[in-house]
N, C-alpha and C positions, 0 to 999 in steps of 0.2 A: 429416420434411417440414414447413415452414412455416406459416402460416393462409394465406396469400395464394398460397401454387404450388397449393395444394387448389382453395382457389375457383376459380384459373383453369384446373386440370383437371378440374373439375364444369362448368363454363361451355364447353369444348369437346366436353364428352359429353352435353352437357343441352340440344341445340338446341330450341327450343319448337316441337311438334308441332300443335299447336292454333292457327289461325287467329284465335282468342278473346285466347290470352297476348300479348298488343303488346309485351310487353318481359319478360325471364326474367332469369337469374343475373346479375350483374355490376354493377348500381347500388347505392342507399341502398335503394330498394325494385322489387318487381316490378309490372306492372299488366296487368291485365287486363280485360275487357270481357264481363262477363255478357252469356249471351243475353238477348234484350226478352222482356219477359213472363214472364221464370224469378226464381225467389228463391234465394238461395243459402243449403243447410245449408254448418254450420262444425262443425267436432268438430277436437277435439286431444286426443293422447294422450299420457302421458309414461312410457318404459320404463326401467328400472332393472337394472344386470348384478346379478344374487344377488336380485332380487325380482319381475319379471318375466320374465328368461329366466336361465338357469345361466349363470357366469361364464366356463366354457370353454365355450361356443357359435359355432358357427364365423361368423366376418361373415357370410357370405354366407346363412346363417338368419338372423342376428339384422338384416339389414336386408330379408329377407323378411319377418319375423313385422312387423316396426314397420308398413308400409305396410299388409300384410293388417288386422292389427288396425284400424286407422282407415279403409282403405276398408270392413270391416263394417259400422262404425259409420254410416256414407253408406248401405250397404245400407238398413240396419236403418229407417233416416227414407224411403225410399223414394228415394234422390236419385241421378240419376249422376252417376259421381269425375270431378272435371275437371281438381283443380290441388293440389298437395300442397307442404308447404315442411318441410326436415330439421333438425330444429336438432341439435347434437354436441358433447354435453362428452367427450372423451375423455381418459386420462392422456398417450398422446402422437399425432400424426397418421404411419401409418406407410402409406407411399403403396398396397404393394398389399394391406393389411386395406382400408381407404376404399373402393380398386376392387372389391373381392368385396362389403362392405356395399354397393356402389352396384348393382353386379349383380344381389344380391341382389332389392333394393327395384324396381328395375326387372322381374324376374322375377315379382315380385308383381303389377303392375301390370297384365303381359301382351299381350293386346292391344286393353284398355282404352284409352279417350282422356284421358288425363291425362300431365300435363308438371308436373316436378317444375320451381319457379319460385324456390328460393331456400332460405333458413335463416339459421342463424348456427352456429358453430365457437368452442368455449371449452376450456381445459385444467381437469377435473378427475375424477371418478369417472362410468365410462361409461354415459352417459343419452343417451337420443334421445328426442327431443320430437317429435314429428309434429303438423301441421296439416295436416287437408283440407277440400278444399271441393268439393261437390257444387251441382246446380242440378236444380230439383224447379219445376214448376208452381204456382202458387199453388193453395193449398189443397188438392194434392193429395199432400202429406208425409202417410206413414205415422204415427203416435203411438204411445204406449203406454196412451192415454187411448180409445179408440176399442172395448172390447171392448164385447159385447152378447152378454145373457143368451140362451143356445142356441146361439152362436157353439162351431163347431170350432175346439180347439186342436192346430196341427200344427208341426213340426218338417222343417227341413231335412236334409238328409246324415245323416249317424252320430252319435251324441252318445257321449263316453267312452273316446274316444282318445285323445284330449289329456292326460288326466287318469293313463290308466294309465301312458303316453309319459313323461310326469312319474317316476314312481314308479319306473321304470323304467331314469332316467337315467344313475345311478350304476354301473349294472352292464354300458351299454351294447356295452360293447366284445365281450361274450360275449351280447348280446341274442339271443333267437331271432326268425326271421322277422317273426313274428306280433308280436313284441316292438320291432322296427326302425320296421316298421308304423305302429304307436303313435307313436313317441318321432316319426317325421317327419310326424307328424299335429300335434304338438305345434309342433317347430321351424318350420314350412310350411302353418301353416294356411288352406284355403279361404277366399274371401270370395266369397259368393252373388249376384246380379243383382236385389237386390231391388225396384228399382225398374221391373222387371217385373210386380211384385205391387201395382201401384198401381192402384185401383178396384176390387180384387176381396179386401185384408185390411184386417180393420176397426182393428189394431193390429197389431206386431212390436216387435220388441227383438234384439236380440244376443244370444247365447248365451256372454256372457265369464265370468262370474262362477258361472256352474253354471246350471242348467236351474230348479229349485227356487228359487233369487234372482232370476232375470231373471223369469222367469214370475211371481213373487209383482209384480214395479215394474209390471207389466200388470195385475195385479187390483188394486192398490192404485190407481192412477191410474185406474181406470177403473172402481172402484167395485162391484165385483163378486169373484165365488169361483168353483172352478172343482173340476173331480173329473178326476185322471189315470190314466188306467192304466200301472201301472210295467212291464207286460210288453209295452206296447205301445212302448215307447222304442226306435226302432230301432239295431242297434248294426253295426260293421261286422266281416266274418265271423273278421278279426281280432283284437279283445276277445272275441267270442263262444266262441274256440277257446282263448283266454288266458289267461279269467278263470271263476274259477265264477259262479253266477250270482249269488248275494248280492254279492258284491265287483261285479260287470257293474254289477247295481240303481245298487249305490251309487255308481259311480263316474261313470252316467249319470246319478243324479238333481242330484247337487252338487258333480260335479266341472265344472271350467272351463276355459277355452281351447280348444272347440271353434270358439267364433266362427259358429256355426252361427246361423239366421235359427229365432227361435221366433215364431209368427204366430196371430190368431185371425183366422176367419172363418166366413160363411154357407155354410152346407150346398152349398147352391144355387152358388157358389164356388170349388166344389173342383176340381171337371176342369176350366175355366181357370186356376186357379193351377198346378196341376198343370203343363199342358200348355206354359204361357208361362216356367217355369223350366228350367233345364238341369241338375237334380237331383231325386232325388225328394223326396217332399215325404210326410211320415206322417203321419197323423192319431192322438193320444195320448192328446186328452182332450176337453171340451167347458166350455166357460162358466158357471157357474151362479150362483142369483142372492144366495144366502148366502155372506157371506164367510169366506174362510178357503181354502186349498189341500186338498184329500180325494184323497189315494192309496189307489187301492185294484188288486190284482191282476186277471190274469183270469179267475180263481173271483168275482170281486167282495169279495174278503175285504180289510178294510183292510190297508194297508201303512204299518208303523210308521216315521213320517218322524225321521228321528234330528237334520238339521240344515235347517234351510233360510235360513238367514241371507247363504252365499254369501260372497266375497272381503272383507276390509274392511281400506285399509290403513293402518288406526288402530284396528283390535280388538287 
């Protein structure tokens, strides 16, 4: 297929849903009309086949994972998704992988209010660049700078799925259950409503890069340290039947791609957040005012942290 029979079969399947998009696929650019009084987060992600997701992944995850990941990221600032754009270098455009990737990313979205509004299409090694855009209140974006000393630190969903899903991949055709479980935790991962948790956490983050790395960019911005308990990391019943427990620990403290919402907030806080989420919400550790991360079990016996540096990719 062509660049231009694509655009114009993304432009017959991408009617702009949103009353806001004044104009979607098919110009120089799209335009849009922020609400009055909203500010708009931006995040952009760029995914790579063999570095970001395995190279045989079927379109129709790999353009689910692209949108999940950057709507997190909107989570994560406390903003709701409103308008996304796809950029696409692939080696060729073959019309129905595009439509399962289009499915896919549509799948993600749900029944969210967002309209995808554009991109760009290039030939070379398969990358999808994502931008999204959210709108958030003034001053009322979530940080990562906002934690306070006594602050509860809690977590969303399951943490350590993704990671074992990973691990997992290559033998997938014989997975077990429990093992399937994983690997579509991995290819299909959640993105939370965080922007339900606006006025009641005092920071959040993303859970992309391991629980141990996102968690440290909240105590480094915000000035502070914190003490977790590692048995308190909720897992889903999944890994728990999986994995033994050392392997569980570890694969929950620093593995990544859960895309899970990691949050702190006041005590006084908690059965609102609770309550105004459509997931549970664990409480794992607490704030504290010397720096530095402190794992400890729930004997209270230290837990010997082996990495916490998280994804880097330029180590």
């Amino acid at each position: 297929m062509r660049e231009f029979a694509l655009v114009d079969r993304l432009a017959q399947r991408l009617n702009p849903q949103r009353a806001d998009t004044r104009l979607g696929i098919g110009d120089d650019a799209a335009l849009i009309a922020p609400p009055p009084g909203q500010e708009l987060a931006i995040t952009t992600d760029t995914l790579i086949a063999g570095r970001h997701f395995p190279s045989d992944t079927a379109a129709f995850d790999i353009g689910y994972k692209a949108l999940a990941v950057n709507l997190s990221d909107l989570a994560a600032m406390g903003a709701a998704p409103a308008w996304v754009t796809i950029a696409l270098a692939a080696p060729e455009l073959d019309a129905d992988w595009c439509d399962a990737l289009l499915d896919g990313a549509l799948a993600a979205i749900g029944r969210a209010s967002v309209d995808i509004i554009g991109g760009d299409t290039t030939r070379g090694e398969l990358t999808l660049t994502i931008t999204a855009i959210g709108c958030v209140p003034p001053s009322a974006a979530l940080r990562r700078s906002g934690a306070r000393v006594g602050d509860l630190i809690a977590v969303t969903g399951t943490l350590g799925d993704a990671a074992y899903g990973l691990q997992c991949w290559d033998a997938r055709a014989s997975a077990s259950p429990d093992q399937q479980a994983c690997i579509a935790r991995l290819t299909r991962p959640s993105w939370r409503t965080g922007w339900a948790l606006r006025g009641l956490a005092s920071a959040a983050i993303d859970v992309s890069d391991g629980l141990a790395a996102d968690l440290g960019h909240i105590l480094n911005a915000s000035g502070v340290g914190a003490c977790v308990n590692i048995d308190a990391l909720p897992a889903s019943p999944a890994l728990a039947r999986a994995c033994d427990r050392d392997q569980r620990r570890q694969l929950q403290f620093a593995g990544g791609d859960d895309y899970e919402l990691c949050i702190t907030l006041a005590d006084s806080a908690l059965d609102s957040a609770r309550a105004a989420l459509d997931c549970p919400l664990t409480v794992i550790g607490r704030v504290e005012a010397e720096a530095g991360l402190r794992v400890v079990d729930r004997e209270e016996r230290p837990w010997a942290v082996e990495d916490t540096r998280g994804w880097d990719h330029f180590a």
